[in-house]
N, C-alpha and C positions, 0 to 999 in steps of 0.2 A: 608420651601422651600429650597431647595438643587439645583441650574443649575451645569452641569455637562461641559457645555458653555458658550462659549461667548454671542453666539446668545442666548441662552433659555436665561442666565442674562437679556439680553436687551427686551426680550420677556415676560417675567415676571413683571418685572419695567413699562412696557410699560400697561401692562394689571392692575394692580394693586390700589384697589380702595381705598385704607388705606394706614397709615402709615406704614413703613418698620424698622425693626431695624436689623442691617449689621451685622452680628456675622461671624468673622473668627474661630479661636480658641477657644477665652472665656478667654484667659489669663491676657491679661490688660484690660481691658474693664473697663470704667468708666462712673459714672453718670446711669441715669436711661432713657429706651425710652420704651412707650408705643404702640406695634403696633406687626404685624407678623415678625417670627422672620427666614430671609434671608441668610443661610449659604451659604461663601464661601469656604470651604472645597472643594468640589468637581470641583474647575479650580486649579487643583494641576496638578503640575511636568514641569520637566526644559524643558524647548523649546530650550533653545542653551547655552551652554559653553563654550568658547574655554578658554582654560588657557592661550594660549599665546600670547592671548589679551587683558586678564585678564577681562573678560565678563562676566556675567553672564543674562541669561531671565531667567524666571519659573512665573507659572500660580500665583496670588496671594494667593491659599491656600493652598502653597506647606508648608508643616513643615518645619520651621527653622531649626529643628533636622538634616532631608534629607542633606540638602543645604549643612550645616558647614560639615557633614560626607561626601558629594560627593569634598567639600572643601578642605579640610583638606588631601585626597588621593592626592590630586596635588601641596600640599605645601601650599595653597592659604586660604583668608579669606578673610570676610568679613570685611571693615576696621573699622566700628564704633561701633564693640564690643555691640552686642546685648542682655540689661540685662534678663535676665531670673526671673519674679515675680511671680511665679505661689507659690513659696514658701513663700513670703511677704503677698498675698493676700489670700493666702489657696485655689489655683484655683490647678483642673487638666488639662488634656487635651493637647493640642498640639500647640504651637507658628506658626504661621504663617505669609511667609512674607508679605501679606497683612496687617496684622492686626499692623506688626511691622513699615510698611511705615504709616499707616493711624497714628499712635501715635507718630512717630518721634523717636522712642524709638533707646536710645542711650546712651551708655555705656563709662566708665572713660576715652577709649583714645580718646571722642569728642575732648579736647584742644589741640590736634594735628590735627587730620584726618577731625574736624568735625563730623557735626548731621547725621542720617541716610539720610536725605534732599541732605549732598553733595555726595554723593556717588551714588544716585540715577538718572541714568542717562536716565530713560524712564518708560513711564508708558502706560498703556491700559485702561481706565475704560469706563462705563456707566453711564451717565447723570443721573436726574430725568426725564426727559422725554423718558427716553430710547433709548439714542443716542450712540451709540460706540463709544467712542473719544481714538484718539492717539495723544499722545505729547513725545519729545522727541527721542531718538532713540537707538543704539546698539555702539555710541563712544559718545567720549565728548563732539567736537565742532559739533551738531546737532539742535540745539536748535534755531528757528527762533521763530518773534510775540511771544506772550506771555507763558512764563513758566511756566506751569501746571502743570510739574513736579515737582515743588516744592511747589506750592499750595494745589498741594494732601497730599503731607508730613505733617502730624500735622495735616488735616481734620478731622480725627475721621469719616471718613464714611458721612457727611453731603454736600458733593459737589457731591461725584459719589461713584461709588462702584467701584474698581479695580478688575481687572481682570488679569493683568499680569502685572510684572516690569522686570524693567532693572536696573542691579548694576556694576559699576566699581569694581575691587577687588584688593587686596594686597597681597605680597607673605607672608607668614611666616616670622617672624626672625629668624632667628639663636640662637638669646643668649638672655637673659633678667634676670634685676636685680634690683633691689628693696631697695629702701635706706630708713632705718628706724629712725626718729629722736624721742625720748621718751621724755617724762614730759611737753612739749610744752604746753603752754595755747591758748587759740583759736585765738586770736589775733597774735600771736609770730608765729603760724602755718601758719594764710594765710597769713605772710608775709615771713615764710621761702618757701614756694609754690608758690607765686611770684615772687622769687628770684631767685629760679629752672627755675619757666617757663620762665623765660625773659632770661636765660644764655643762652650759647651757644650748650649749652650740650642736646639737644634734649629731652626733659620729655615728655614723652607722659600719666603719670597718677600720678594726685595729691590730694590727699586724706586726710582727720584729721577723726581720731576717739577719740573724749575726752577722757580719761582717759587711752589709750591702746595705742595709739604715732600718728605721721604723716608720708605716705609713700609716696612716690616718685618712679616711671617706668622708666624707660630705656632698648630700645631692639634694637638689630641690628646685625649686627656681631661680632664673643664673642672676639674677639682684639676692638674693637669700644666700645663695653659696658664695658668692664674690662676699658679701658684709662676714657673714658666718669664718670661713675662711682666713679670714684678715683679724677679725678679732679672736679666733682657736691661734691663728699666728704669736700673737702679742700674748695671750691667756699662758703658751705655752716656751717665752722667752728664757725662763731658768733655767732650761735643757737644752740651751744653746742655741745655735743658726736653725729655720725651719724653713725649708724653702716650699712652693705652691706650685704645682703639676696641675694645668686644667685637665680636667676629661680623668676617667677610672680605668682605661685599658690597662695597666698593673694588675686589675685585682684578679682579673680571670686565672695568671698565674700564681696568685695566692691562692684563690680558691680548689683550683687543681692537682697544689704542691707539686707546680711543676720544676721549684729547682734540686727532687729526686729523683725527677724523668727521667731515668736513661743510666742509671748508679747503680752497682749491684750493694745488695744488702739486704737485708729484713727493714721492715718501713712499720713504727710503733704510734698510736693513736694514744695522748694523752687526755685525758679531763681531770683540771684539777684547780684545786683554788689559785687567782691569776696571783695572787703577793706569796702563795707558794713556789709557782714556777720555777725562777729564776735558781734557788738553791735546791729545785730535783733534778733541771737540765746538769747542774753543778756534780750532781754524785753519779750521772747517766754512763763518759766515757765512751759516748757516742761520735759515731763518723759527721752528721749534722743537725742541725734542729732548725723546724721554723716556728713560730709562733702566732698563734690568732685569737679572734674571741678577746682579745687584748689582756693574753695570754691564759685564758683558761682550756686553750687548746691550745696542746702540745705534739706537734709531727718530731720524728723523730728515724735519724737512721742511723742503724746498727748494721756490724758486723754479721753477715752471715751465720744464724743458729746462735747470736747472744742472744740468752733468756734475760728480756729486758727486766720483768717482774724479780728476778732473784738476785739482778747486778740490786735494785733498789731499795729490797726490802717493801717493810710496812710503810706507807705514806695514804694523806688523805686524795683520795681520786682512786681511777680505773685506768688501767691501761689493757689496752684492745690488739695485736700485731694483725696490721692490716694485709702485710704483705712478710711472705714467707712459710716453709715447711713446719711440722709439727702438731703436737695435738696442742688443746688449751688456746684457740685465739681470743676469746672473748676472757676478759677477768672473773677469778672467782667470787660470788656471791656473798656475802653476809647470810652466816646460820637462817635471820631470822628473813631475809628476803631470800634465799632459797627456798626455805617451806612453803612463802608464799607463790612461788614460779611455781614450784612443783603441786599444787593445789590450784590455780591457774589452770597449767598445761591436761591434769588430770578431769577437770570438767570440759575445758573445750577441745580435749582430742583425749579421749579415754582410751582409746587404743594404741595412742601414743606411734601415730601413722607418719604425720607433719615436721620432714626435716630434724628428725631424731637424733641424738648426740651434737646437731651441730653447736649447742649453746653452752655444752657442756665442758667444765674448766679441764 
């Protein structure tokens, strides 16, 4: 099933005697759902623009592709850097911003800008009962009673099915550069990436790749990043030689984890506190790891069928398997934030229609 609208969406939902499983794209898609399979593709294209209020609506299965190319003609982005895993996961097909708000999915300059969640400044979707709901709106301060606009962020398709969003946007920079510290050990890294992130010097991307160095972003205007730059240089002398890469083409393969491209194995999504890090990569016994978020995000690749959750035990964070077989990809719940899902899920789909089991541990 393909709606081409809003209305046929809710008319569909409305009619429908089975479970549903939400298919935007097909690029991140996690977990498994047994039921008809519900594309949003066809609520594509921008309903409104304005660059010079840095605005953006479009239908939720507009191509990401579209977006960042109608973007980019006006100087302008999206600000929380949306990864691209069609090549981590071996998917084709086409990104969509639906399916990017329903995952939260968000890229190295979260520890500046933020998750796709803050930039997301309205939404459209359909209930489980097939109710049209609007939250949110086309500026920032709009937002009265409860925020559902951020509720949908990170849903995965189990509260409602979107239908259009609204995103805040950012201009281009100017300049961008890249500070490269080599031979670091993991520990020495997320604590020269905390040292970065806490200065004054604006980092907007902070990354460790074990054995190939630790990098460090900076963009803005090329007088701001040349000063900025040179003084995170000197800020960051205790941790050895730093050397200065104009231009951010690195990050795209951060963003992407592209150095698990092409690897076989199970591929693990960490969040966790970043001065934790260092000593849960340490008990992991994993084939690689990279680090971001200036290490509050942890990629991670395993062995084919390690249960990465039971090699580690209890520890503070979640861990997600992004890539590979089995049930349980998403982490289990806290008792008292499952009642709340499950109280959640039972008012905005009481039929319990909307990608069923997939969230389930």
């Amino acid at each position: 099933m393909q709606p081409s609208s809003e209305a046929e969406l809710a008319e569909i939902i409305r009619a429908a005697k089975g479970p549903l499983c939400v298919k935007g794209g097909g690029t991140r898609s996690l977990g498994t759902c047994a039921g008809e399979v519900l594309e949003t593709s066809g609520l594509s294209g921008v309903v409104l623009y304005e660059p010079g209020a840095l605005t953006l609506v479009a239908g939720a299965g507009t191509p990401v592709a579209e977006v960042e190319a109608l973007l980019a003609a006006e100087g302008q982005r999206l600000p929380f850097e949306v990864p691209d895993l069609r090549g981590l996961l071996g998917r084709t097909g086409e990104s969509t911003l639906g399916g990017v708000v329903a995952a939260n999915a968000s890229g190295p300059r979260r520890v500046q800008v933020g998750a796709c969640r803050d930039s997301l400044i309205g939404v459209r979707f359909v209930d489980g009962a097939g109710t049209i709901i609007k939250n949110g709106g086309r500026v920032m301060k709009n937002v009265t009673g409860y925020d559902l606009v951020k509720l949908l962020a990170g849903s995965w398709g189990t509260l409602g099915v979107l239908s259009e969003v609204s995103f805040k946007l950012l201009p281009v920079p100017e300049a961008g550069a890249t500070l490269i510290l080599p031979g670091l050990s993991d520990r020495q890294a997320v604590q020269a990436m905390a040292a970065a992130l806490g200065s004054p010097f604006e980092v907007n991307g902070a990354a460790h790749w074990p054995g190939q160095g630790t990098y460090l972003r900076i963009e803005g205007f090329a007088a701001s990043v040349a000063y900025r730059a040179e003084a995170l240089r000197r800020h960051l002398a205790a941790f050895g030689a730093v050397e200065v890469e104009d231009g951010t083409d690195r990050w795209a393969a951060i963003r992407d984890v592209a150095p698990f491209q092409g690897r076989a194995g199970d591929v693990w999504r960490l969040s966790v506190k970043p001065s934790d890090a260092p000593e849960i990569v340490a008990r992991m016994e994993v084939e690689a790891v990279l680090y971001d978020w200036g290490g509050g995000l942890i990629w991670a690749l395993c062995v084919e069928g390690d249960d990465l959750r039971a090699r580690l035990g209890a520890f503070q964070g979640h861990a997600t398997r992004v890539r590979g077989a089995g049930p349980g990809a998403f982490h289990p719940e806290a008792p008292g934030v499952a009642a709340l899902t499950h109280g959640l899920r039972a008012k905005f789909d009481p039929r319990g229609l909307l990608n069923p089991g997939l969230m389930d541990a």
